[in-house]
N, C-alpha and C positions, 0 to 999 in steps of 0.2 A: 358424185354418184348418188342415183335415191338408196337410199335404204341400206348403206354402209352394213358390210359384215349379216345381211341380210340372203341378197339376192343372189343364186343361183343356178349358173346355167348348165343344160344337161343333153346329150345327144343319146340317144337308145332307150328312152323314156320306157317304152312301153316292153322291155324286153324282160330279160328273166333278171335281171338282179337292180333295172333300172327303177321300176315300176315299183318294187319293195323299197329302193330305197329314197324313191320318191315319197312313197308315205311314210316316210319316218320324218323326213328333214320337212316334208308340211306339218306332223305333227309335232316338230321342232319352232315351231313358229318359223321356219326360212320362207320364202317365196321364191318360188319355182321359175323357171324360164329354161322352157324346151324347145330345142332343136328337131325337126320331124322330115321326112320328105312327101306325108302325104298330105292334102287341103285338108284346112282345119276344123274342116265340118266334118270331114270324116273321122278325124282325129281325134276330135272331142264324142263321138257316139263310143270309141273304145278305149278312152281313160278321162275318166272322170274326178281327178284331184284337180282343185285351180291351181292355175297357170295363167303364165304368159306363153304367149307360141308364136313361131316362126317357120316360117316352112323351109325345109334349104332340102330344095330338090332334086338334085344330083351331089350328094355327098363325096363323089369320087372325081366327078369334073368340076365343081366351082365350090367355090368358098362362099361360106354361110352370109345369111344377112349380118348387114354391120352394127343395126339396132338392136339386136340381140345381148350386145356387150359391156351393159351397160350392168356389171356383174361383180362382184366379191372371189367365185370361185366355177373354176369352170369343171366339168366332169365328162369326159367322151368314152360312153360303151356302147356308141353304134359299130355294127357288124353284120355280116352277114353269117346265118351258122353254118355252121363248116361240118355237122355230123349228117343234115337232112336226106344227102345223095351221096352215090359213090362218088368219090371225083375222077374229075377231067381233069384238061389243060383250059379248058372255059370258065368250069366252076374255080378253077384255082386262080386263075386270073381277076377273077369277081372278087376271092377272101380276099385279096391281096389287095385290090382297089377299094375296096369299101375301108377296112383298115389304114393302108400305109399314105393312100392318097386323101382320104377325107381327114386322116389326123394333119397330114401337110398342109392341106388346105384350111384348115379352121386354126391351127398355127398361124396360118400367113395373116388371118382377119386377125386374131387377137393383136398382132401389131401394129396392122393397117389400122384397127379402128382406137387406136391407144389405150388399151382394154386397160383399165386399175387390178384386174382380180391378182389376188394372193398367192392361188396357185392355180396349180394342170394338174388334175388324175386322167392317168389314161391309162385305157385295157391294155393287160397285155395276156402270157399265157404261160405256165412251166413247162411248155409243148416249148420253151425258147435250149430247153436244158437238152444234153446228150442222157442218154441212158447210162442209168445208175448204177443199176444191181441193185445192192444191199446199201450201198453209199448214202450217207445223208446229203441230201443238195440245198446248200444255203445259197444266196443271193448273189456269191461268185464264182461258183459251181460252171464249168466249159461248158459251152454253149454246144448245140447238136448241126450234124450238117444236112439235114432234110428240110424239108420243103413247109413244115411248120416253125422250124428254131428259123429259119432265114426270115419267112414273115414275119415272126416275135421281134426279132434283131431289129428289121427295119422300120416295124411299127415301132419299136421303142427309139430308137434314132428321131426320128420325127418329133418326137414328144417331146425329146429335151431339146428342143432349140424354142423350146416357148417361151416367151418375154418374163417368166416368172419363172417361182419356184415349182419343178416339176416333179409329179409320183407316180412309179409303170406300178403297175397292181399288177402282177405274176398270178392270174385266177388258177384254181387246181377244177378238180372236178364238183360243180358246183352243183349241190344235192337240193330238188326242188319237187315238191311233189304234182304241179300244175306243169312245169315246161323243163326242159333239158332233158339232159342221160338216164335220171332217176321214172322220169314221167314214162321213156320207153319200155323200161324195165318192168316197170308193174303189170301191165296185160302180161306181159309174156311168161314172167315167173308165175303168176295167178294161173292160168293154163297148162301148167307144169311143166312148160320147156326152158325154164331158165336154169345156166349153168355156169361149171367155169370156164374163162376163156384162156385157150390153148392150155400150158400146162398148170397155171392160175398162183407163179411163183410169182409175178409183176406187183407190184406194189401200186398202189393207187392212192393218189394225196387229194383227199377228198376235204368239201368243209360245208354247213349248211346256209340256205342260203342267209338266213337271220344274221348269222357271222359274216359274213361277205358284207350287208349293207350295215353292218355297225363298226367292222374296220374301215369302211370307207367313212365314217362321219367323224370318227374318233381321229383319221390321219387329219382330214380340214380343221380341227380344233390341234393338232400336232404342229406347230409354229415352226419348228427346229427341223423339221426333217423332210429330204429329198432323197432321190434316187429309186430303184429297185426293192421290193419286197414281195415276199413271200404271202399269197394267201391262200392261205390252208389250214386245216385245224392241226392241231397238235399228234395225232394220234392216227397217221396212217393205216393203211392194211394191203395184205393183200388180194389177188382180186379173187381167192380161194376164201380166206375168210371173209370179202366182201357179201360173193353169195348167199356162204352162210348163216350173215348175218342177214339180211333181205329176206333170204325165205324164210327163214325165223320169223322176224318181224309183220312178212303177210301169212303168216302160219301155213307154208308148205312146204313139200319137198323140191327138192332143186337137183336131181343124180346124173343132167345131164353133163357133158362137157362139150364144148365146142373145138376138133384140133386145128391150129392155128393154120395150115394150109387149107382147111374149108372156108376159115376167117378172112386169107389172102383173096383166095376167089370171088368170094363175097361182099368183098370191101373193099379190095384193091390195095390202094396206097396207104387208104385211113388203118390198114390191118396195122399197119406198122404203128401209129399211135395208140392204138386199144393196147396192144402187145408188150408195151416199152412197160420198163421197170423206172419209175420215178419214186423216189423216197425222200420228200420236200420238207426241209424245214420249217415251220414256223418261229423260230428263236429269236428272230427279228425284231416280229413286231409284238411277241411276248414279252421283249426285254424292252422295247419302247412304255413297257405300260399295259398294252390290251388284254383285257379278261374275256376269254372263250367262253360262248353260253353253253356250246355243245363241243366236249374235248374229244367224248368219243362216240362212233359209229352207231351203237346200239340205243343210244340216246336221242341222237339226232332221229334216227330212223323211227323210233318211238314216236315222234314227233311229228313228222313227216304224213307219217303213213296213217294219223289215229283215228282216220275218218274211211280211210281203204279198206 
């Protein structure tokens, strides 16, 4: 292998927590090797860290290039996002392939092509948990039977049957000021329509994104550890004090509320996951060692926001 404990392969380069944490592990001295499905000319006008690149085209139908694998540690957060449109039975069939059959598939090369790497991070989601309440939900926390916990379930099945040691990364709600949940939020609270949703008791297990890509660097230096974990910060809320905190933070009011049957008509099926009461532990990867840079909400979002 060139470049022992080096080299780096990564699918979702360019997405919301790939791309940060691409520039950390180049500014780690690692060398990169991305997985992409569009020509590399296009690829490289919108991400500009070196690399090596690969095109694997149909992430859902075929298995990646085999030269690719020539790696220390591989990392898969391609996906399609599941918040952009109400769903269907089309769109759901898309999360589900881009997810359940691309990680099967890049599974199946890392054998075929005798890959050396160390380990498998792969996305997963605490959309895998049933609703909580008030409950803390650790790592073995019963699983939910909707149509997000079944995709989690089978996209993490997939993931441990890979020739190494394997880590599901359980993302929470990942706070970003460029892209995700947090990016829609801001016009909308800014304009004074942002509020709470339904009756805003739901808990929300949130983390920033800074913390997302530094649990994932700190697990690849983590020798000893597989399975399931919790990514989230320490310090939930709910999505009453979320608001809150938000309008706080971009100095407004917020007195709307949204009731959760105008949220069903609106959103359909996704109503149910904005709704759900999750109260996720991080104790896991706490008690592995990992130090939070942002434990809680109002910090983070100081952060976030300091250019808004």
């Amino acid at each position: 292998m060139k470049n022992p404990n080096e080299r780096i392969l990564i699918s979702g380069a360019t997405g919301l927590v790939g791309r940060a944490l691409c520039e950390l592990l180049f500014k780690e001295g690692k060398k990169l090797v991305v997985l992409g499905r569009d020509k590399e000319s296009v690829f490289r006008k919108k991400f500009s860290i070196p690399c090596e690149y690969y095109r694997w085209r149909s992430p859902a139908d075929s298995k990646p290039p085999k030269e690719a694998f020539d790696v220390n540690a591989v990392i898969h957060l391609a996906g399609e996002p599941l918040a952009k449109k109400r769903w269907n039975d089309d769109l759901k069939k898309s999360f589900y392939a881009s997810r359940v059959n691309s990680t099967k598939n890049l599974v199946a090369m890392m054998k075929e092509s005798g890959c050396a790497a160390e380990v498998f991070l792969s996305a997963s989601a605490i959309g895998i948990y049933e609703e909580s309440g008030e409950k803390n939900i650790h790592e073995d926390f019963p699983k939910g039977k909707g149509f997000l916990s079944a995709l989690c379930r089978d996209w993490e099945f997939e993931s441990k049957h890979s020739p190494c040691r394997s880590i599901q990364l359980r993302f929470g709600i990942i706070l970003d000021d460029q892209q995700g949940a947090l990016r829609e939020m801001i016009p909308v609270f800014k304009i004074g329509l942002g509020g709470v949703l339904g009756d805003g008791h739901q808990w929300m297990s949130w983390i920033h994104r800074q913390d997302v890509v530094e649990i994932i660097y700190f697990l690849l230096k983590h020798k000893d550890f597989s399975g399931p974990v919790n990514v989230v910060a320490p310090n939930p809320v709910t999505n009453e004090e979320f608001t809150k905190k938000l309008a706080s933070a971009l100095k407004v009011k917020a007195f709307l509320s949204v009731p959760k049957i105008v949220l069903k008509i609106a959103k359909g099926e996704m109503a149910e996951v904005i709704l759900q009461s999750q109260k996720v532990s991080s104790s896991k990867i706490i008690n592995l060692g990992y130090s939070f840079k942002y434990k809680n909400l109002e910090y983070a979002l100081e952060d976030l926001l300091a250019e808004n």
